[in-house]
PDB file of N, CA, C and O in Angstrom:
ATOM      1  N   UNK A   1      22.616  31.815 -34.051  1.00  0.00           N
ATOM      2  CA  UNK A   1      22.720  31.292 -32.708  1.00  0.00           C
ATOM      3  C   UNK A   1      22.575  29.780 -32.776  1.00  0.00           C
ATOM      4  O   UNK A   1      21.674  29.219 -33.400  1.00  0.00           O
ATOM      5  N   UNK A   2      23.485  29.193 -32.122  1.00  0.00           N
ATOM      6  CA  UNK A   2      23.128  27.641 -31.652  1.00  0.00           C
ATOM      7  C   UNK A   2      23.134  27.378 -30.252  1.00  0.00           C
ATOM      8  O   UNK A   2      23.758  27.817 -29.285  1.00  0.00           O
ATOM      9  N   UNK A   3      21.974  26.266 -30.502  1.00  0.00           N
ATOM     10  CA  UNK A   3      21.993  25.920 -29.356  1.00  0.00           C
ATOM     11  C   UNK A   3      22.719  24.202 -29.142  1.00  0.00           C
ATOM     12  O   UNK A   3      23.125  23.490 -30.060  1.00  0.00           O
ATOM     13  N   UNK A   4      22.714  23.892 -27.784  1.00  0.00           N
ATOM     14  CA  UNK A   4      23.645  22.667 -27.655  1.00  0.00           C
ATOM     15  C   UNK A   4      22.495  21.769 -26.849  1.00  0.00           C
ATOM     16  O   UNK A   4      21.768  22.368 -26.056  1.00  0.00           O
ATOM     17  N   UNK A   5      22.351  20.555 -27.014  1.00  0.00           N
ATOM     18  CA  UNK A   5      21.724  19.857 -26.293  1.00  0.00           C
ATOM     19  C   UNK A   5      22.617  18.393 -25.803  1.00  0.00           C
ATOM     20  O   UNK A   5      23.176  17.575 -26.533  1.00  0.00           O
ATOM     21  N   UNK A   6      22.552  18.410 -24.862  1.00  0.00           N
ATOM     22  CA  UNK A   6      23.502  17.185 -24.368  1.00  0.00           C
ATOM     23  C   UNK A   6      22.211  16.352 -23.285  1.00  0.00           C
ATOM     24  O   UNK A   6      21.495  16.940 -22.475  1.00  0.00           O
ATOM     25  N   UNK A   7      22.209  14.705 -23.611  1.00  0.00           N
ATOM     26  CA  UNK A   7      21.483  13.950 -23.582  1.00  0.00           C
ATOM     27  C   UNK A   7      22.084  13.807 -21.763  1.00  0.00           C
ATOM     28  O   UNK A   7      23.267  13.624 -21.476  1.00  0.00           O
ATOM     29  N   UNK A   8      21.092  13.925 -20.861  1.00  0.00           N
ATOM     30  CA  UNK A   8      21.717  13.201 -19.415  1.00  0.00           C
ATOM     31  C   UNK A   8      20.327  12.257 -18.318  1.00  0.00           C
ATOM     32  O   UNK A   8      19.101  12.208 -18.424  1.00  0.00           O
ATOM     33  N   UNK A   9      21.268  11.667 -17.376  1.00  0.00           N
ATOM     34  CA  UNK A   9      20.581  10.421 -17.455  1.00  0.00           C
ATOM     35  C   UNK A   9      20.323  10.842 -15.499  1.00  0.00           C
ATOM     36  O   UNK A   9      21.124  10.904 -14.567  1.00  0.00           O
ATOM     37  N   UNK A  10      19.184  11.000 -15.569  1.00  0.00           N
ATOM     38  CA  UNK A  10      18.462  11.090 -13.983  1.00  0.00           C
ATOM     39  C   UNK A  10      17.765  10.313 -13.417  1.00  0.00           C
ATOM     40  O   UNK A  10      16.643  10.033 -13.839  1.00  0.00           O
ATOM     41  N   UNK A  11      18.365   9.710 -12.155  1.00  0.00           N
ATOM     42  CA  UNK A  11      18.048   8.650 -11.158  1.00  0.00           C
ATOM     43  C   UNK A  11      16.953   9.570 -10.242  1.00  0.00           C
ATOM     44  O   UNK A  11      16.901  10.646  -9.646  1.00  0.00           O
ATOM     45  N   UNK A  12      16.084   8.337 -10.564  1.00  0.00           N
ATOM     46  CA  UNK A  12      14.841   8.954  -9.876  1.00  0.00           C
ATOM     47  C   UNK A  12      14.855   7.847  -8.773  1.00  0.00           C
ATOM     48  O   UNK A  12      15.280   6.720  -9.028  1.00  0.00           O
ATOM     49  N   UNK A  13      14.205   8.323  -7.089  1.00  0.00           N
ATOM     50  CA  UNK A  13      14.078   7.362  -6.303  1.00  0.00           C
ATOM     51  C   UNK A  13      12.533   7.299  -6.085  1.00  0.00           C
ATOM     52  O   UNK A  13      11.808   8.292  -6.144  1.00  0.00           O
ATOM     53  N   UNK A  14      12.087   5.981  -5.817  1.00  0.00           N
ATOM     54  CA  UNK A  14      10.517   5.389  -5.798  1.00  0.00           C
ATOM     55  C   UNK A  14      10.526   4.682  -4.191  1.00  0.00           C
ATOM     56  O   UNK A  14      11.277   3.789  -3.799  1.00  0.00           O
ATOM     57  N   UNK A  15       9.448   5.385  -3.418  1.00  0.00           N
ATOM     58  CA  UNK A  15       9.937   4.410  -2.242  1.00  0.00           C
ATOM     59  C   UNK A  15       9.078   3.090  -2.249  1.00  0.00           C
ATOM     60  O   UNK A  15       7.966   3.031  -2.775  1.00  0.00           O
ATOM     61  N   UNK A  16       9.666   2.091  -1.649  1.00  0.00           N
ATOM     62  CA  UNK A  16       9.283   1.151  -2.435  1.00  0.00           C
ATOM     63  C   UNK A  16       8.253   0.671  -1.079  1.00  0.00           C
ATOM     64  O   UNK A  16       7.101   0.377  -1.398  1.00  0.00           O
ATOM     65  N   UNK A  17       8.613   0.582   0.400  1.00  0.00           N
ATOM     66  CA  UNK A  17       8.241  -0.071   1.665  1.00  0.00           C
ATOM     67  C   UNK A  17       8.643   0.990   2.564  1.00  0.00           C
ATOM     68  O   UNK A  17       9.711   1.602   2.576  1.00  0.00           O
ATOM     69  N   UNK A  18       7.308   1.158   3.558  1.00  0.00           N
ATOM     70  CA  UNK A  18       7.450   1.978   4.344  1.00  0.00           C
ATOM     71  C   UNK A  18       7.051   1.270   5.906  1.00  0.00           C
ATOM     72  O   UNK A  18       6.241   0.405   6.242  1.00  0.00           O
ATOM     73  N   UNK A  19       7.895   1.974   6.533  1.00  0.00           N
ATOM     74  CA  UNK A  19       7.968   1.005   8.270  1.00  0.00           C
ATOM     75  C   UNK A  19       7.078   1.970   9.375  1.00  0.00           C
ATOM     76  O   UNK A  19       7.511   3.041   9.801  1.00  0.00           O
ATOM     77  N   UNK A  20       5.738   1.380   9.763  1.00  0.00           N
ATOM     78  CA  UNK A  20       5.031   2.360  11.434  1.00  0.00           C
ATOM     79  C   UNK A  20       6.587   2.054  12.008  1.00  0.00           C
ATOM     80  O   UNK A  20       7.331   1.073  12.017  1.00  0.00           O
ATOM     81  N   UNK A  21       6.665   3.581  12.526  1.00  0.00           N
ATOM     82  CA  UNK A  21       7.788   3.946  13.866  1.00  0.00           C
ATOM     83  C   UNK A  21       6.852   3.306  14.924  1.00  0.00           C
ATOM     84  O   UNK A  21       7.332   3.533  16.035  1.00  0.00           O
ATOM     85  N   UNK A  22       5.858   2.692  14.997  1.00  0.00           N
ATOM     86  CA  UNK A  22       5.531   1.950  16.492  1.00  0.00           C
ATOM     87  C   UNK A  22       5.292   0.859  16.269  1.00  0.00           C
ATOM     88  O   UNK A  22       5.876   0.196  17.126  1.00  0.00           O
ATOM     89  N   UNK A  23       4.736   0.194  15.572  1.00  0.00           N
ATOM     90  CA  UNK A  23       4.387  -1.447  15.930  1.00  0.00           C
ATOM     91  C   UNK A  23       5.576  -2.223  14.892  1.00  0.00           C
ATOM     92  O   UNK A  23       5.796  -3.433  14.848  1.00  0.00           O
ATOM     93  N   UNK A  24       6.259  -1.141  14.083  1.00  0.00           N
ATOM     94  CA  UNK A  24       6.994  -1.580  12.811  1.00  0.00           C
ATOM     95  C   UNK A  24       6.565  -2.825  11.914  1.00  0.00           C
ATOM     96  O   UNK A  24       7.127  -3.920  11.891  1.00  0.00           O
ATOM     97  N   UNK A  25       5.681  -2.507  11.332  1.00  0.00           N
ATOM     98  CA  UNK A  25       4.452  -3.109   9.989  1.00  0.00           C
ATOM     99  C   UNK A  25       5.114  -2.460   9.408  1.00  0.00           C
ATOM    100  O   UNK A  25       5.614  -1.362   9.648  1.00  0.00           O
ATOM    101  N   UNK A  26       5.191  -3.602   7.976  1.00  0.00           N
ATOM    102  CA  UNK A  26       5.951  -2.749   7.048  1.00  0.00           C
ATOM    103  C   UNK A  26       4.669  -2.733   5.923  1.00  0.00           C
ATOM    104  O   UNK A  26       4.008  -3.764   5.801  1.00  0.00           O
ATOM    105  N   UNK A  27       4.374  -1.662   5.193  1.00  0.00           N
ATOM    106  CA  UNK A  27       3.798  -1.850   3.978  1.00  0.00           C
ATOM    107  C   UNK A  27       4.686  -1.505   2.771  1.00  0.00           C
ATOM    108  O   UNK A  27       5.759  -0.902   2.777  1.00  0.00           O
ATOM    109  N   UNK A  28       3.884  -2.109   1.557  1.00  0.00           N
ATOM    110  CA  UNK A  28       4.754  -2.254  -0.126  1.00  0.00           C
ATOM    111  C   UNK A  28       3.654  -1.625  -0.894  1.00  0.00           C
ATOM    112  O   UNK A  28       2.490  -1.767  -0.519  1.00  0.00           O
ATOM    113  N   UNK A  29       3.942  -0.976  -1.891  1.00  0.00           N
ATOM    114  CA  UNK A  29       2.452  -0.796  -2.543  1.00  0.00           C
ATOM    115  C   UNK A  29       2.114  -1.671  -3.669  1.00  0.00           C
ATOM    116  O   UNK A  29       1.888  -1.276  -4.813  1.00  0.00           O
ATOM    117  N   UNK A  30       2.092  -3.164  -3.176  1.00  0.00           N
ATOM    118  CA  UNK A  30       1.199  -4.194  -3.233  1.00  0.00           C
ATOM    119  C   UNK A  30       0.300  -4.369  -2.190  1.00  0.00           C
ATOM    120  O   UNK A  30      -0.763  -4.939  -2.435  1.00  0.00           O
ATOM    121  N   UNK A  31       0.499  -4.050  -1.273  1.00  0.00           N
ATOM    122  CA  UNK A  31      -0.729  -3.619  -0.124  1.00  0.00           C
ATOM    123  C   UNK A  31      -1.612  -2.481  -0.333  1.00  0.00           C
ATOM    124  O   UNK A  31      -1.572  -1.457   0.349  1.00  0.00           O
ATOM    125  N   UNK A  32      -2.396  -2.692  -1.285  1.00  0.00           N
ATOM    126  CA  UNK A  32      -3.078  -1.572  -1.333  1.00  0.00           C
ATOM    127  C   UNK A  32      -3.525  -0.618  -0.538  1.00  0.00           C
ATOM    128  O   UNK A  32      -3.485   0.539  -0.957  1.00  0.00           O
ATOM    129  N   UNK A  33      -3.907  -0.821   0.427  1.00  0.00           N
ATOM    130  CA  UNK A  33      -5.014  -0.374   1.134  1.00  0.00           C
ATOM    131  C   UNK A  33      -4.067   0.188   2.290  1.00  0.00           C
ATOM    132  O   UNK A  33      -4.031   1.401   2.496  1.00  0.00           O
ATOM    133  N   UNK A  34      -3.303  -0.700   3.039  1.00  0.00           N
ATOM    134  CA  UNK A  34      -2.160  -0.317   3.901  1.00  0.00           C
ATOM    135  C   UNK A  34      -1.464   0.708   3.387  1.00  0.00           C
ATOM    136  O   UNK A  34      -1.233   1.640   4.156  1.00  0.00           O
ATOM    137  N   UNK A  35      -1.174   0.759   2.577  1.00  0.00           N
ATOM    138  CA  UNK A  35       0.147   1.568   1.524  1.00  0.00           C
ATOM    139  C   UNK A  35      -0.645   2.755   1.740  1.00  0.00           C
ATOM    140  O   UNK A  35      -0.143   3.484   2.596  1.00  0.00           O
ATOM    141  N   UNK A  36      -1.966   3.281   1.126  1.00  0.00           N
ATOM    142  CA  UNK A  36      -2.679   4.090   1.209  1.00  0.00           C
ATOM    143  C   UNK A  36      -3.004   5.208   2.226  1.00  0.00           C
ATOM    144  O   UNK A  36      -3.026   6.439   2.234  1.00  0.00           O
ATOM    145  N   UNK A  37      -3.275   4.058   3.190  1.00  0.00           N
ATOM    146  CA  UNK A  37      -3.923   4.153   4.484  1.00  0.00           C
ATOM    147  C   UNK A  37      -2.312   4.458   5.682  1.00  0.00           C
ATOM    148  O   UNK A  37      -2.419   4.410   6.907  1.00  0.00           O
ATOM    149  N   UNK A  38      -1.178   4.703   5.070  1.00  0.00           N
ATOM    150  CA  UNK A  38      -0.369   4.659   6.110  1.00  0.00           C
ATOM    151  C   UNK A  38      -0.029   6.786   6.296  1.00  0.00           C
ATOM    152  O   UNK A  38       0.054   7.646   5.419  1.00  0.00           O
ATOM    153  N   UNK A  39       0.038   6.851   7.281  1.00  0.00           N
ATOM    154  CA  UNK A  39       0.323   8.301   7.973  1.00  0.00           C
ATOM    155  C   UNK A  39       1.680   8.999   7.874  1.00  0.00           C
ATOM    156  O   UNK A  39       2.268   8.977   8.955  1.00  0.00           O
ATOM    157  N   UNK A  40       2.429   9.685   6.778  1.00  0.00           N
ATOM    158  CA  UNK A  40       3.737  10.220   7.023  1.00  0.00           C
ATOM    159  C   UNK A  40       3.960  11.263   6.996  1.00  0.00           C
ATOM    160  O   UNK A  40       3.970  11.708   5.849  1.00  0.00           O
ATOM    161  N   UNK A  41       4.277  12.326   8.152  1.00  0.00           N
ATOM    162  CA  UNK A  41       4.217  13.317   8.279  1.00  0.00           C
ATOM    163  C   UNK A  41       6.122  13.671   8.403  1.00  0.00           C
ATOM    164  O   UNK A  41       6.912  13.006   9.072  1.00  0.00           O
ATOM    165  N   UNK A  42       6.430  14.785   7.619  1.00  0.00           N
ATOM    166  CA  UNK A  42       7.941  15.435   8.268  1.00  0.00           C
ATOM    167  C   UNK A  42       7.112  16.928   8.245  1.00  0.00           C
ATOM    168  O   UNK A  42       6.113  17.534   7.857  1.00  0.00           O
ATOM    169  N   UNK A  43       8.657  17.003   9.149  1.00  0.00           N
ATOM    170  CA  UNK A  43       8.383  18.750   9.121  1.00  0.00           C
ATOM    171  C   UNK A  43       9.682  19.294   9.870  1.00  0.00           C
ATOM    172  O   UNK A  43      10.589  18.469   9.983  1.00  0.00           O
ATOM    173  N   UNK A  44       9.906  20.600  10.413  1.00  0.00           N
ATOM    174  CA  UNK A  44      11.159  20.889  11.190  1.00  0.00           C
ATOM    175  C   UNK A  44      10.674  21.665  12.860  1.00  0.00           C
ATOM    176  O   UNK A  44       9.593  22.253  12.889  1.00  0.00           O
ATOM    177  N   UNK A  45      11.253  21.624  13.737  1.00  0.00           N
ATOM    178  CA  UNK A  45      11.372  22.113  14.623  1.00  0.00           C
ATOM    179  C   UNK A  45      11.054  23.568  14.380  1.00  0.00           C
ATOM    180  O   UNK A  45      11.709  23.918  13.398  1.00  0.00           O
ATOM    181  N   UNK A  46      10.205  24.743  14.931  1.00  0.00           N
ATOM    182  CA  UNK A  46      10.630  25.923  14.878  1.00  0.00           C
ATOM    183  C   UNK A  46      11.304  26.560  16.237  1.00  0.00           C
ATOM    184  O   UNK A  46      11.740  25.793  17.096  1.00  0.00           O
ATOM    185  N   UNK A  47      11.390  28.247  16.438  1.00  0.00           N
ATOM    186  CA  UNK A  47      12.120  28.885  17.560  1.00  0.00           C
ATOM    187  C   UNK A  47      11.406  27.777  18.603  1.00  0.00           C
ATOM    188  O   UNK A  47      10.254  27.359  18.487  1.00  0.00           O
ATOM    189  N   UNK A  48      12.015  27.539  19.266  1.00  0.00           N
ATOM    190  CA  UNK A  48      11.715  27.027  21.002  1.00  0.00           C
ATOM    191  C   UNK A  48      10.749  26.027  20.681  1.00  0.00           C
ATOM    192  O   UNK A  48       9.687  26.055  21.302  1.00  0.00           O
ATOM    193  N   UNK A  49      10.989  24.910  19.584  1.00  0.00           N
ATOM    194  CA  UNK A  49       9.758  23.667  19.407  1.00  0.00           C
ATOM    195  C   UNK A  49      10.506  22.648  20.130  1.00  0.00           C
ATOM    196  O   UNK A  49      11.737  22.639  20.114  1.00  0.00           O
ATOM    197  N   UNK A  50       9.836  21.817  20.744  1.00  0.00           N
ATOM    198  CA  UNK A  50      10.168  20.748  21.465  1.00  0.00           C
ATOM    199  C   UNK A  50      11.236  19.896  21.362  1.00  0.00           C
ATOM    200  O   UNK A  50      12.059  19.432  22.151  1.00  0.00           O
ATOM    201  N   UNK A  51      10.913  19.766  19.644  1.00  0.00           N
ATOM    202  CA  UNK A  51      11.761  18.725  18.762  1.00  0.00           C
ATOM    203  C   UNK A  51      13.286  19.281  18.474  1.00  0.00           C
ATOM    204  O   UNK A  51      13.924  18.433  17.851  1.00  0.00           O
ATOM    205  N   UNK A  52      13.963  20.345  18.726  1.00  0.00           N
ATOM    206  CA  UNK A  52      14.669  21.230  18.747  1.00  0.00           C
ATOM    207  C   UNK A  52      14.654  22.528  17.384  1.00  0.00           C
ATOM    208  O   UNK A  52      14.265  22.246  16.250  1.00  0.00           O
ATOM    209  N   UNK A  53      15.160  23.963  17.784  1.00  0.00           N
ATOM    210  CA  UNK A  53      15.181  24.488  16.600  1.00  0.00           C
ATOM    211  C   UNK A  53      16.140  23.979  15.229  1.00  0.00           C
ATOM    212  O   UNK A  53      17.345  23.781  15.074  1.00  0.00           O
ATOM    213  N   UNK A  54      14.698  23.864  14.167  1.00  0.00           N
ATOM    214  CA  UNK A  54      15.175  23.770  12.700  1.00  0.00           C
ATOM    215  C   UNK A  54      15.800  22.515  13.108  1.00  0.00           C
ATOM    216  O   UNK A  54      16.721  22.175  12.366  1.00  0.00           O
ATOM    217  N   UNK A  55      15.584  21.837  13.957  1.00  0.00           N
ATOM    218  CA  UNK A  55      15.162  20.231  13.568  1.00  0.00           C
ATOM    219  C   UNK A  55      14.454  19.329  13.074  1.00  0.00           C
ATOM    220  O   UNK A  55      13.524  18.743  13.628  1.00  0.00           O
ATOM    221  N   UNK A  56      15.057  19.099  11.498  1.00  0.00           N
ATOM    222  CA  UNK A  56      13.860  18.000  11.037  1.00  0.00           C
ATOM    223  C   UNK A  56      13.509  16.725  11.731  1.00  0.00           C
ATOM    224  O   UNK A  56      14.085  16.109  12.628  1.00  0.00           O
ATOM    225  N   UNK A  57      12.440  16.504  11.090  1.00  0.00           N
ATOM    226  CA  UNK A  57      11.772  15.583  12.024  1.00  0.00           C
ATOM    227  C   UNK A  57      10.771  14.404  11.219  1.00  0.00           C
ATOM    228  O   UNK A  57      10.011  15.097  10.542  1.00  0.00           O
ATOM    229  N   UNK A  58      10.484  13.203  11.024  1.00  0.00           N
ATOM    230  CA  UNK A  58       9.363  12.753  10.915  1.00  0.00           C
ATOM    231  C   UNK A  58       8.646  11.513  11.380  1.00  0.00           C
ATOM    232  O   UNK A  58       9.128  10.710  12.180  1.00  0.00           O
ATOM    233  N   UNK A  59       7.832  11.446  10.996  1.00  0.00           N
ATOM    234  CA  UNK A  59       6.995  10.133  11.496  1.00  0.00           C
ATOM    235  C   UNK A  59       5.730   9.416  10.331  1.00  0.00           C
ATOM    236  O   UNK A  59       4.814   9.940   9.696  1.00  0.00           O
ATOM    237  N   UNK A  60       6.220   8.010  10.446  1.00  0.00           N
ATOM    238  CA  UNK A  60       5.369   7.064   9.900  1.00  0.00           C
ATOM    239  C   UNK A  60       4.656   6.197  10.886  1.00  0.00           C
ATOM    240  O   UNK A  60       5.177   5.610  11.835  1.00  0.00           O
ATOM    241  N   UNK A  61       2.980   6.193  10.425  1.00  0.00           N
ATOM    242  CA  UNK A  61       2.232   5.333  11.198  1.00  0.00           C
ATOM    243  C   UNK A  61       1.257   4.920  10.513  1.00  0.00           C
ATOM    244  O   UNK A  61       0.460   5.498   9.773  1.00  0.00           O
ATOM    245  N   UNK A  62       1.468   3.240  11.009  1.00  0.00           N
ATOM    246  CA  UNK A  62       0.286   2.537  10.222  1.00  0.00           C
ATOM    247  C   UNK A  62      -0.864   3.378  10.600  1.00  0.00           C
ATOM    248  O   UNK A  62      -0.690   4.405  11.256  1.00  0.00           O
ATOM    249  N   UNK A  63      -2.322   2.894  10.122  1.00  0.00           N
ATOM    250  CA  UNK A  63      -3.500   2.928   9.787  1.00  0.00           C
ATOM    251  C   UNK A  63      -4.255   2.760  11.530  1.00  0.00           C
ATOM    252  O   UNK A  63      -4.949   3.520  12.204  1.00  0.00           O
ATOM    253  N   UNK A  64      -3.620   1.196  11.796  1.00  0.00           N
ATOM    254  CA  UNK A  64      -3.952   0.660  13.008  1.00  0.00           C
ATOM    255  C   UNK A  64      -3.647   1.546  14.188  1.00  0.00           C
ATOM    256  O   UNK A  64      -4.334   1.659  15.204  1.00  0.00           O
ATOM    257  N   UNK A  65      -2.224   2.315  13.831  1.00  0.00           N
ATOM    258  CA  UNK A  65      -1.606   2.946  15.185  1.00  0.00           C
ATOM    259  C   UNK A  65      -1.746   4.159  15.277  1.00  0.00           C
ATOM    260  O   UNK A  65      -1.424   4.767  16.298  1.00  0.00           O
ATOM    261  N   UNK A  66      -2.422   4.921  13.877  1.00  0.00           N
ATOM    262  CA  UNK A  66      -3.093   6.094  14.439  1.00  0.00           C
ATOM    263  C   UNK A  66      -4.326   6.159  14.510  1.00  0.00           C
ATOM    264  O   UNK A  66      -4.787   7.301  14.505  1.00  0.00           O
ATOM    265  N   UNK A  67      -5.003   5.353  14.574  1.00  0.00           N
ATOM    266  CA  UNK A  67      -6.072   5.263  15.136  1.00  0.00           C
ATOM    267  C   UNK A  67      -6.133   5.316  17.031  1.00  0.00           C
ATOM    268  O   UNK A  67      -6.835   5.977  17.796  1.00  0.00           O
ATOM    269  N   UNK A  68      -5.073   4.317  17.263  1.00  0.00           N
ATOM    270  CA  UNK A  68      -4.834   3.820  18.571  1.00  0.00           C
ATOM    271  C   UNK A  68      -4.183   5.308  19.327  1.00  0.00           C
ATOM    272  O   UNK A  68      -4.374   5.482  20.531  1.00  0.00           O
ATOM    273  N   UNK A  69      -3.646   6.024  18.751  1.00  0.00           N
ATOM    274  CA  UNK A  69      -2.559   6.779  19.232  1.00  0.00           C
ATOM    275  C   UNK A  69      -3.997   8.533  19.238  1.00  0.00           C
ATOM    276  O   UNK A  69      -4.088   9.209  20.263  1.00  0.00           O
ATOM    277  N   UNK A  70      -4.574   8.764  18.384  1.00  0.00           N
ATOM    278  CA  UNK A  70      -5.114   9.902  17.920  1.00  0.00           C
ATOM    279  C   UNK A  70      -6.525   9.708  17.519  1.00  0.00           C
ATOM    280  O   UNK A  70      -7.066  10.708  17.049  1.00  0.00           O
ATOM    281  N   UNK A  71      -7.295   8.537  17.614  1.00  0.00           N
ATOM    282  CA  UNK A  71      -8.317   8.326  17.550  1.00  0.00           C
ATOM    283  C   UNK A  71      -9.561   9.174  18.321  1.00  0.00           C
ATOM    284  O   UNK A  71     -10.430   9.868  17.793  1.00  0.00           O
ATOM    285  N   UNK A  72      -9.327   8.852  19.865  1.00  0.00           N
ATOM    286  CA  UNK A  72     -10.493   9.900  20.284  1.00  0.00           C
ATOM    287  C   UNK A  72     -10.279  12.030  20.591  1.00  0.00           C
ATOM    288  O   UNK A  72     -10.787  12.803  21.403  1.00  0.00           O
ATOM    289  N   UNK A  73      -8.962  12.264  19.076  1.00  0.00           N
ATOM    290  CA  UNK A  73      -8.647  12.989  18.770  1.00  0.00           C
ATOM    291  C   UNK A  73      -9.577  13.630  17.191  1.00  0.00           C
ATOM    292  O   UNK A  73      -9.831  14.787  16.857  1.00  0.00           O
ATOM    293  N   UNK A  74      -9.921  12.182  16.443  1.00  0.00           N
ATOM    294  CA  UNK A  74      -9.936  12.624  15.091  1.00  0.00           C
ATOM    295  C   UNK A  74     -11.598  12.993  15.028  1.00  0.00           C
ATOM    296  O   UNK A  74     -12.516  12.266  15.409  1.00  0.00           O
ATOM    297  N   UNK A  75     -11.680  14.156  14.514  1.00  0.00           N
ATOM    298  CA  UNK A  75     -12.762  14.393  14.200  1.00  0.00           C
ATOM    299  C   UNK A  75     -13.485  14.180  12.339  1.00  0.00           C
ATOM    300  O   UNK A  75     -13.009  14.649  11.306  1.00  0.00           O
ATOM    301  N   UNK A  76     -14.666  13.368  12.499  1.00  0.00           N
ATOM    302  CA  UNK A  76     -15.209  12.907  10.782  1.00  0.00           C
ATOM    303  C   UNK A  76     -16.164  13.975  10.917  1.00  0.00           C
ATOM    304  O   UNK A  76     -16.845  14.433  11.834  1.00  0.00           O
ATOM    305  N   UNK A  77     -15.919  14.308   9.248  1.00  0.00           N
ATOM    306  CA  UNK A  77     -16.858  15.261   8.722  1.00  0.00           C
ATOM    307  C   UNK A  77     -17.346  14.827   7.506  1.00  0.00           C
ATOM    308  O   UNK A  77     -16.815  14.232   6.568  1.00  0.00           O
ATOM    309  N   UNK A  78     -18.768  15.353   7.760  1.00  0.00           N
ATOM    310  CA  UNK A  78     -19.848  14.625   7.103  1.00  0.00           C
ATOM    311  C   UNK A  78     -20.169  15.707   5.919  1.00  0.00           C
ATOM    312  O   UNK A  78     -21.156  16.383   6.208  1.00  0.00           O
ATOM    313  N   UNK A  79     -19.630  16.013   4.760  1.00  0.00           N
ATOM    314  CA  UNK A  79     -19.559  16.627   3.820  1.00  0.00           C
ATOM    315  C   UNK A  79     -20.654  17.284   3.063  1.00  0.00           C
ATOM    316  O   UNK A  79     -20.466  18.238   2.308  1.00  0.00           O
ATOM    317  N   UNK A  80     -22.495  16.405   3.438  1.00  0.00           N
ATOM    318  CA  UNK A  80     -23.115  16.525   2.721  1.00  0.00           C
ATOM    319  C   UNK A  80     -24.182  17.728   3.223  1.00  0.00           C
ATOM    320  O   UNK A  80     -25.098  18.089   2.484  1.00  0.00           O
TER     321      UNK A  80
END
């Protein structure tokens, strides 16, 4: 038996800068902390979801704007 190996060449994508959909801040990950600290959620619509059915969907938000947006939402837990 032989086998065949053929050498191939795969483009990988890195995102490089990401934009809040609200105040549009952009972070790089030379911003540490921003870069980190930024919120990106996708997902899809299901039967009868708002966003429509099996509509994808997502959202980026700085640090600053979900705080502002979901703050007296977020609940901290104290682990110890």
């Amino acid at each position: 038996m032989t086998i065949q190996l053929q050498e191939v060449t795969k483009i990988e994508k890195e995102v490089m800068s990401i934009t809040c959909n609200k105040c549009k801040k952009t972070a790089t990950p030379d911003d540490t902390i921003e870069w980190q600290e930024f919120f990106s959620y996708v997902s899809s619509g299901g039967y009868g979801s708002v966003f429509g059915d099996s509509q994808l969907y997502r959202i980026d938000l700085c640090q600053n704007c979900l705080q502002e947006l979901l703050g007296s939402f977020v609940e901290y837990i104290d682990e110890a």
